[in-house]
Phi, psi and omega in degrees: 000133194300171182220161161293313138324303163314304170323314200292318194290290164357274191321319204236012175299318172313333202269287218291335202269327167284335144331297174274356152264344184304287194318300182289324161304336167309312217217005137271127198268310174321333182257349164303336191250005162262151191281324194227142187240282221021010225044057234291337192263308207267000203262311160321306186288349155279319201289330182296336183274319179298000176253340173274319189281319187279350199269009169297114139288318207281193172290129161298159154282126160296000169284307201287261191321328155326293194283322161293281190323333183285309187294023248172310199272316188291339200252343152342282200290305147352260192344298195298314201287333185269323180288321163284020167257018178251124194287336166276007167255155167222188196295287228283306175312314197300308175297311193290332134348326187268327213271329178279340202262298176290308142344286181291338150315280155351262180353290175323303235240349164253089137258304184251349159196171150271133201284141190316170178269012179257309198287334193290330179290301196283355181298297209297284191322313184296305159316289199312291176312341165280341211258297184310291173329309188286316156335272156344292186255015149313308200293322194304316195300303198280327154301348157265010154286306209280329151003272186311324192296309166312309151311311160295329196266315188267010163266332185303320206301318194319311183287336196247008166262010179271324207273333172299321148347269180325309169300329193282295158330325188274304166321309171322300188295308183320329183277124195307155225261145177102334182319145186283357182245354169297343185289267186007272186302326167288338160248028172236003164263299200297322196293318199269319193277359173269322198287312195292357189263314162317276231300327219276347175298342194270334179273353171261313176352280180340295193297287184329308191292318188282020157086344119338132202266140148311131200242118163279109169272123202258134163195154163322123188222097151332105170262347180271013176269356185291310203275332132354288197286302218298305191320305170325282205289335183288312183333303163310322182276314225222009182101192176271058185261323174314129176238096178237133168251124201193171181263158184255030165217070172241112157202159183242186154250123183198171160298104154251036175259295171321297157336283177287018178282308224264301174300314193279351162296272170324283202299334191293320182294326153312324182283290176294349162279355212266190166280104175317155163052016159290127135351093168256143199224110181251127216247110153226132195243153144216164183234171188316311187273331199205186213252121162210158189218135208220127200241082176254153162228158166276177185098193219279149176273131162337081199308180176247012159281324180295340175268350143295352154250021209268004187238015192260123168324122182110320194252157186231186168267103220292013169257000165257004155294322144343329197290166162264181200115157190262043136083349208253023199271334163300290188332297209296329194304330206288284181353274165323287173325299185325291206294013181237008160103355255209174168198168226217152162181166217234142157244139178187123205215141164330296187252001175245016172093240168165122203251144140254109186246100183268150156212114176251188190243141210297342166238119197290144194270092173298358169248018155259000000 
């Protein structure tokens, strides 16, 4: 049964919606650049569940409270979902839009008398759950834009570095061997397989964040001859600094396309964070369970506020800001490691250096 309240807000929902944009153009910066605002879709459709929700006099029902919150949720999440697809708002913009809203509600609806503490809580309660809702699927929405874009952007990438690739190769064979431009070409070829390998982190990145697993080909795999080749070939590029010690019947079942991405990660990091013309020394062991490859360099040690983001996607260090790169080459090794059963930690200290301690498990468990 309609109330006097309800009544009021009925009467002045036309009013209260030019009251709040005449505001939010003042004062939200993000709405100058729209043609049309109102929460503009979601704002009728809040004041109508709120002019329905004041006209309950009696004790709600839980079906009736049930039945609001969903419908509080739907015009919420509306509400988020149109904003975050406007590239000048932000989270902070979006809520103050409610804030603004709320005001004028009060303002409207107190003119003529004041409103009671049952209307103002549900007003107050209604506004906070469109605001938590709307919050909500902002942040969810612009993280799937941004998804897509990452995805779409490193698929886009693929074709004209493929086409460079090819070409580049094909100048390679014509050229004669001793010729001065073949090192050119061998590092502009070394150069297109480091980019395509960003790209391609950016694209395991992705699969991780939307909640997708690293999809593995698990075979029989030699690791120390696997830890063998990564050494060889890091060799080429960065010296005789690599050392490895290991037994030569060490083997698991794992991705060894993966694998060595996770050693050629760690060691490449090693080469940049360490102590120049230092021992970089990659140790693999095993025990009755399980595998472990222990990746050390010497030089300044990893502080221990900083070995706590050093596997979180994005973030870098600061001492790794000088570095190129998407920050994410920790993550995915984490990532990788995980998905082989296995876990990964960092030691690092003044006089013993700074250690990557893999263990993977000498048998993969095939019903995890």
């Amino acid at each position: 049964m309609p109330n006097q309240v309800s009544d009021r807000l009925r009467q002045n929902a036309e009013r209260i919606m030019r009251m709040w944009e005449v505001r939010a153009r003042n004062e939200v910066s993000a709405s100058l650049h729209q043609d049309s605002l109102v929460l503009q879709n979601s704002l009728p459709k809040f004041l109508n569940q709120l002019v329905a929700e004041l006209s309950v006099t009696d004790e709600r029902t839980s079906a009736q409270i049930e039945a609001h919150d969903i419908e509080n949720t739907r015009i919420g999440k509306q509400h988020g979902h149109e904003r975050a697809g406007y590239a000048d708002y932000s989270m902070t913009q979006l809520i103050f839009e409610y804030h603004i809203l709320r005001q004028v509600l009060f303002q409207v609806l107190e003119e003529e008398t004041p409103l009671g503490s049952r209307e103002r809580d549900i007003i107050i309660d209604s506004i906070e759950q469109a605001v938590n809702d709307a919050a909500t699927q902002f942040s969810q929405t612009l993280q799937d834009i941004q998804e897509l874009f990452m995805v779409t952007l490193t698929h886009d990438l693929r074709g004209p570095i493929n086409v460079v690739k090819m070409g580049t190769q094909l100048t390679l064979r014509r050229l004669e061997r001793g010729d001065s431009h073949v090192d050119v070409a061998l590092r502009m070829i070394s150069a297109i397989d480091r980019l395509d390998a960003m790209i391609q982190d950016l694209l395991d990145a992705s699969r991780l964040r939307a909640g997708q697993s690293l999809k593995l080909e698990l075979q029989e795999c030699c690791l120390h001859t696997l830890v063998q080749d990564v050494a060889e070939d890091l060799r080429f590029t960065y010296g005789e600094r690599f050392v490895v010690i290991s037994h030569a019947d060490i083997k698991s079942d794992c991705s060894r396309k993966e694998i060595r991405r996770v050693i050629e990660n760690l060691a490449i990091n090693a080469v940049k964070y360490g102590a120049p013309d230092t021992p970089i020394t990659l140790t693999l062991e095993q025990t009755e369970t399980h595998i472990s490859l222990t990746i050390h360099n010497q030089g300044n040690p990893i502080p221990p506020d900083a070995q706590s983001i050093l596997f979180q996607q994005f973030r870098r260090t600061a001492s790794a800001q000088q570095q190129k790169g998407w920050g994410l080459g920790l993550f995915l090794a984490k990532s990788i490691v995980e998905a082989h059963q296995g876990t990964i930690a960092v030691e690092s200290t003044e006089s013993k250096g700074t250690s990557f301690i893999i263990k993977l498990p000498r048998v993969l468990d095939q019903m995890a």
